[in-house]
C-alpha positions as CSV (number, residue, x, y, z in Angstrom):
1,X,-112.6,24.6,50.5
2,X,-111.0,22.6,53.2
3,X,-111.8,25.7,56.1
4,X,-115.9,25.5,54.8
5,X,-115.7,21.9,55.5
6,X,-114.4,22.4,59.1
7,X,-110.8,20.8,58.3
8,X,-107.3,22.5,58.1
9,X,-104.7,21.3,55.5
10,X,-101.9,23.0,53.6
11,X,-102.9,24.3,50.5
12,X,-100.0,22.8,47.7
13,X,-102.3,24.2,44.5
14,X,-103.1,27.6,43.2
15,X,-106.2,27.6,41.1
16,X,-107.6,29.5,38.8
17,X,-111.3,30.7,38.9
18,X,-111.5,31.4,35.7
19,X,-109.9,29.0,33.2
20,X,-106.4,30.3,31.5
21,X,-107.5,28.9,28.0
22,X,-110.9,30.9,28.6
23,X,-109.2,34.3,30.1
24,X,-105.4,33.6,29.8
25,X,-105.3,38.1,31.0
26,X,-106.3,36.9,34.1
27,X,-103.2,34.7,35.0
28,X,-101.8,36.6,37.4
29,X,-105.2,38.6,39.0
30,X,-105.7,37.7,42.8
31,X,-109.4,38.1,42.2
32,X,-109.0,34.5,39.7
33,X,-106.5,32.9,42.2
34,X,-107.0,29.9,45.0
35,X,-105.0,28.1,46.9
36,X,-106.2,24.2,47.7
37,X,-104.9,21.4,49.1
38,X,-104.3,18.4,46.7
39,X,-107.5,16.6,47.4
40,X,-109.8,19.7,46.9
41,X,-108.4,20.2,43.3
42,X,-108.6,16.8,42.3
43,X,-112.4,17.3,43.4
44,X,-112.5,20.6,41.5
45,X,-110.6,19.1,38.5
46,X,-111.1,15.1,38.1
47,X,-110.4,15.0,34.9
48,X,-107.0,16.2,35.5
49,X,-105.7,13.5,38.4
50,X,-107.6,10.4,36.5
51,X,-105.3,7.1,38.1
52,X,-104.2,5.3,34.9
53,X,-105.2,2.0,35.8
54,X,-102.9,-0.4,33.7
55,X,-102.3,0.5,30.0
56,X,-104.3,2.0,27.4
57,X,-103.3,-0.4,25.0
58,X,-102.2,-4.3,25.0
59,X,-98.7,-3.2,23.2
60,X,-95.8,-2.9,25.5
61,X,-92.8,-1.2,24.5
């Protein structure tokens, strides 16, 4: 994702095209495999690097 934008940066992240839960055969297939850097899989997966801001709750243990 990085080289289409123009910019070089190590890629820390191998993805999977296809989700495991979806095709968990496909684990270990090249064709279903990516490597990003950090930043483009935090685009590709936001839900998955959401900053906990604070607590959830008011109750501190």
């Amino acid at each position: 994702m990085c080289r289409q934008k123009g910019k070089f940066r190590r890629a820390t992240t191998v993805h999977h095209l296809k989700h495991l839960r979806d095709v968990p055969e496909l684990a270990l297939t090249d064709s279903n495999l990516i490597s990003l850097c950090s930043e483009c899989h935090e685009i590709v997966h936001p839900e998955k690097h959401k900053r906990k801001k604070g607590y959830e709750n008011m109750e501190r243990w």
